[in-house]
N, C-alpha and C positions, 0 to 999 in steps of 0.2 A: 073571893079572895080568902084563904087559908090563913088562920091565926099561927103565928109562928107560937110553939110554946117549950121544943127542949133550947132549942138555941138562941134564942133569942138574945140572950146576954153575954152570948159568941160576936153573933153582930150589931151589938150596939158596942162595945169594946172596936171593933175593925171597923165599925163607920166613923168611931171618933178616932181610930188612928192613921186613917187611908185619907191622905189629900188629893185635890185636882191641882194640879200646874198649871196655871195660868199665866201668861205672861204678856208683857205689854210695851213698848216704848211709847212711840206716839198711840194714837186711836188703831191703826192699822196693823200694830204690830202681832203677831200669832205665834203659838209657841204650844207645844205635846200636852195633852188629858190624860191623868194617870190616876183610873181608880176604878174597885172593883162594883163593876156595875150592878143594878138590882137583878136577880133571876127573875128569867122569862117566866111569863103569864104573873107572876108577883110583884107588879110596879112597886107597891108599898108594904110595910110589915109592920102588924097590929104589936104593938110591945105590949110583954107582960107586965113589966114595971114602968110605966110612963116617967116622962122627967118633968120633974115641978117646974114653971113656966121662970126664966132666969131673970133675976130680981136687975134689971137694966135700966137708967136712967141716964138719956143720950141728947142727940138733938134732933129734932127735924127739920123738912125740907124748908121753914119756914123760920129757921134761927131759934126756932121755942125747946124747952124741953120736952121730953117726953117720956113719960113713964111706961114701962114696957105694959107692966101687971095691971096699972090702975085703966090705961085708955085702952086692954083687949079684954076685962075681965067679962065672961059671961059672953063674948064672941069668938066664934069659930074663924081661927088663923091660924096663918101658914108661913112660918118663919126660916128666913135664907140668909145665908151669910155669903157676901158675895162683895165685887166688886167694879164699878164702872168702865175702868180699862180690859176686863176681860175678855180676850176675843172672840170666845165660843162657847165655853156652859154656863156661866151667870147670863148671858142676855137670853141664849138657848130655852133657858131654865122662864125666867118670868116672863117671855111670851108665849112660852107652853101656856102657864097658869092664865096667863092675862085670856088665851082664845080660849081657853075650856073655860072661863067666869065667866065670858056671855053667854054660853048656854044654857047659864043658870035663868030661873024667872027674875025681874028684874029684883023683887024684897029679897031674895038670897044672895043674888051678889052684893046690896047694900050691905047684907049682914058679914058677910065675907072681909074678913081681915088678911091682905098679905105686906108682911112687915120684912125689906130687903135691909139688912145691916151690915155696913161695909167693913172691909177687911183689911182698907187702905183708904182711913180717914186722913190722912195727910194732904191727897190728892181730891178725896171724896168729900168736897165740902157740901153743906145742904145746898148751895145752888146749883152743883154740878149734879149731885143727885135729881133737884128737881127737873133739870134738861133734860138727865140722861133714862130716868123710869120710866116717863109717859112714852117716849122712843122703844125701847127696850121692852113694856112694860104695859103699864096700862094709867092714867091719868091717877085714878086709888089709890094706888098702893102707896104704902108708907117706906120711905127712904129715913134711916136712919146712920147718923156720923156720932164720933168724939174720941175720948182717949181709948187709943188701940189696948192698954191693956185691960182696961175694964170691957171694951167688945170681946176681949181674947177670954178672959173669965166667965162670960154671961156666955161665951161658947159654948168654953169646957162645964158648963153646966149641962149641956145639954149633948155630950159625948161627942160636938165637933172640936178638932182640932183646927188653929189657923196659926200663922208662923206670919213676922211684921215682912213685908215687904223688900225682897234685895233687889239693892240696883247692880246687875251683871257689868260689864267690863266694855261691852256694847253700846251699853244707854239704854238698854230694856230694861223694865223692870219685871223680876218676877216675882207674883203672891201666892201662897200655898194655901189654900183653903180646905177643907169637906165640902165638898159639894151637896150636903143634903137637904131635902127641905120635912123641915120638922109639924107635923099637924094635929093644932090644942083643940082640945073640947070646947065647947062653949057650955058644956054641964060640968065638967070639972076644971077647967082651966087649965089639965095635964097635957103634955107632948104624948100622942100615944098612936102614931101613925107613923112612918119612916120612910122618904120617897127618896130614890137615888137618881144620879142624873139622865140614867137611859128612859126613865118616864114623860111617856107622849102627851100629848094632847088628848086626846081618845081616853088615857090612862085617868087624868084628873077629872077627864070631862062627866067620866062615870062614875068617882069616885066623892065629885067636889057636894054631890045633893047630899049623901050621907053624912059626910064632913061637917055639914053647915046644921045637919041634926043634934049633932056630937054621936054618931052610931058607926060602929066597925064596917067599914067599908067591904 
């Protein structure tokens, strides 16, 4: 994989300003993905400038707090902003990650952090996340809810856009999110990898060993 190094700060501008359309009524409901996918052979793109890890203090699947910085610091994660009603790139997205973490040997997927944080804490409460990740997901991963605008802040820290939830005229709801998933050091704590939703299984499965080094994939 190819260090991006003139444009890079072309596409971290257009990945935090390109959302996915997701939309939902009930569980079954589906609705159009609108977003400029990653270029072939380039699942992800090493940033020049990483983004400092967003200073978030939410809750987990467990009713507890959780602090973003203090409980990943010095582990290698993988951070998504998504939501449980989604009908096709937030589940798409962390059963990707969830099948390429078994390939790992078993001490690197322990060390392996993926942190999903909703987009539609309204509906996303920590129990529903807890149902909905191990399904979707994988038992791990960390499910994070609370006030949408401080998730919408710890976003835009990290050059995703997310827009609060409209309820259409239907009874669907639809959420705007970034679809990206954002990838921290565990030597530096910084976002400095950039995966977009067209990235396979295959794509993390080769990329997740260097990740969990903190090394440019």
């Amino acid at each position: 994989m190819r260090k991006k190094t003139v444009l890079a700060a072309a596409l971290v501008v257009a990945a935090g300003l390109t959302l996915s359309a997701c939309s939902g009524g009930d569980d079954s409901g589906k609705g159009p993905v609108a977003e400029i996918s990653a270029q072939p052979n380039r699942p992800g793109t090493v940033l020049d400038q990483p983004y400092a890890k967003p200073n978030l203090v939410l809750t987990d699947t467990h009713g507890k707090k959780y602090d973003l910085r203090e409980r990943t610091k010095g582990k290698p994660t993988l951070i998504y902003f998504g939501y449980t009603h989604c009908p096709d790139v937030c589940p798409l997205t962390m059963s990707n990650i969830a099948v390429a973490r078994k390939q790992l040997p078993k001490a690197d997927q322990d060390k392996l952090q993926v942190v999903f944080v909703t987009t539609d804490p309204e509906r996303d409460t920590p129990a529903e996340l807890a149902k909905w990740l191990p399904s979707a997901g994988d038992p791990s991963f960390t499910g994070l809810t609370g006030d949408f605008g401080t998730i919408q802040a710890g976003a835009r820290q990290m050059g995703i856009g997310i827009d609060p939830p409209k309820k259409e005229k239907d009874g669907s709801v639809v959420s705007m999110h970034g679809a990206q998933v954002i990838a921290f050091s565990p030597k530096t704590d910084k976002g400095y990898v950039l995966y977009g939703e067209d990235t396979t299984v295959d794509d993390y499965a080769k990329d997740l060993p260097k990740l969990v080094r903190g090394e440019n994939p």
